[in-house]
C-alpha positions in Angstrom: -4.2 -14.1 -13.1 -1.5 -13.4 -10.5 1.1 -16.6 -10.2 0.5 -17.6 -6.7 3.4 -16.5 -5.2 2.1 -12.9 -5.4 -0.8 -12.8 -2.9 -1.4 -9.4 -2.0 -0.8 -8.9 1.7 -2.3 -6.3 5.2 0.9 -3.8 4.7 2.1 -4.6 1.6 3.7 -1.6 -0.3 2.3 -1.7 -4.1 3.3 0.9 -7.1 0.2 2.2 -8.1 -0.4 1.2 -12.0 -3.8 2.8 -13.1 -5.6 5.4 -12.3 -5.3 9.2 -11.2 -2.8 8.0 -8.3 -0.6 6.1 -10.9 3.2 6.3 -10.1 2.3 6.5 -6.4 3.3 4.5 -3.9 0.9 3.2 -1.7 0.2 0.4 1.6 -2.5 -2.4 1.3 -4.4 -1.7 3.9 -7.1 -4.4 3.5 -7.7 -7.5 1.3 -11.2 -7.5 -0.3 -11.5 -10.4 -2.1 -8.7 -12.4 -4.4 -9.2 -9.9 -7.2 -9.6 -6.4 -4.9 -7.5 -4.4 -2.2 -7.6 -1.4 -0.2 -4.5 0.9 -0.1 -3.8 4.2 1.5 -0.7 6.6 1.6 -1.6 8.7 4.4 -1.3 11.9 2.6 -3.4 12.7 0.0 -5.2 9.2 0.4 -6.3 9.0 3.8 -7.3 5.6 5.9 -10.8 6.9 6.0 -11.1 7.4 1.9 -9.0 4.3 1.2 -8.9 3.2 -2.4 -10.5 0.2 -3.3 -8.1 -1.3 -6.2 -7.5 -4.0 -8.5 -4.3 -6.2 -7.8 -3.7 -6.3 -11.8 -3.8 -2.4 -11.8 -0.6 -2.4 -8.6 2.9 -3.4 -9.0 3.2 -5.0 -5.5 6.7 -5.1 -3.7 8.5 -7.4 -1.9 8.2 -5.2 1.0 6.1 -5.4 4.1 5.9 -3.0 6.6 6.0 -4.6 10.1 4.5 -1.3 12.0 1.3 -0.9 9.5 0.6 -4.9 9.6 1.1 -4.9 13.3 -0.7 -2.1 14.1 -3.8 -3.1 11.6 -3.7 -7.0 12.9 -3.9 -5.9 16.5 -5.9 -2.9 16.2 -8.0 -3.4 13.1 -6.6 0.1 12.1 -3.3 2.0 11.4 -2.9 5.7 11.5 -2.3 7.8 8.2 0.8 9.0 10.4 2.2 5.5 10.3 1.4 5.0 7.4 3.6 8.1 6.0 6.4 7.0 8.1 6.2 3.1 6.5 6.2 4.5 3.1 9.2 6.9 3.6 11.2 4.3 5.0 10.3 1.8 2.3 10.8 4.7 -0.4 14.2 5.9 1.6 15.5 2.3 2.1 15.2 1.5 -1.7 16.3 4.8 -3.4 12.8 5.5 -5.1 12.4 9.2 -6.6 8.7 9.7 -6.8 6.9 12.4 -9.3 6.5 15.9 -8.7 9.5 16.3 -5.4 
């Protein structure tokens, strides 16, 4: 159970835990239910093949990305370009190195 003060939240960036992406970084694209969420990184997971993933499996940040939560809540959609350019800056902003670059 997540202490309530880490809802996961529509452009949240989240550390990617479990799985085959694990060590990515990643953008909640859409909330499923309290236990499930949708991410994309724009690159090699794309909008349309979003991720459906467990909150307990992501590390979520204290990071939200104004354009991708913007563009989502006025849209219903965000482009895998924006979403590239919200996770650089989030990844640029706070110094992360991540695998294989």
């Amino acid at each position: 159970m997540m202490d309530p003060g880490s809802v996961p939240r529509i452009g949240q960036m989240v550390r990617i835990l479990k799985g085959r992406d694990a060590g990515g970084v990643a953008c909640i694209i859409q909330l499923e239910d309290q236990r499930f969420v949708l991410i994309a990184d724009g690159d090699k997971r794309k909008v349309d093949r979003s991720k459906k993933k467990n909150v307990n499996h992501l590390e979520l940040f204290d990071f939200i990305s104004p354009e991708v939560k913007n563009s989502i809540e006025q849209t219903g959609r965000v482009t895998n370009a924006k979403l590239r350019f919200a996770i650089s800056t989030f990844m640029n902003e706070n110094n992360f190195l991540t695998e294989g670059e």
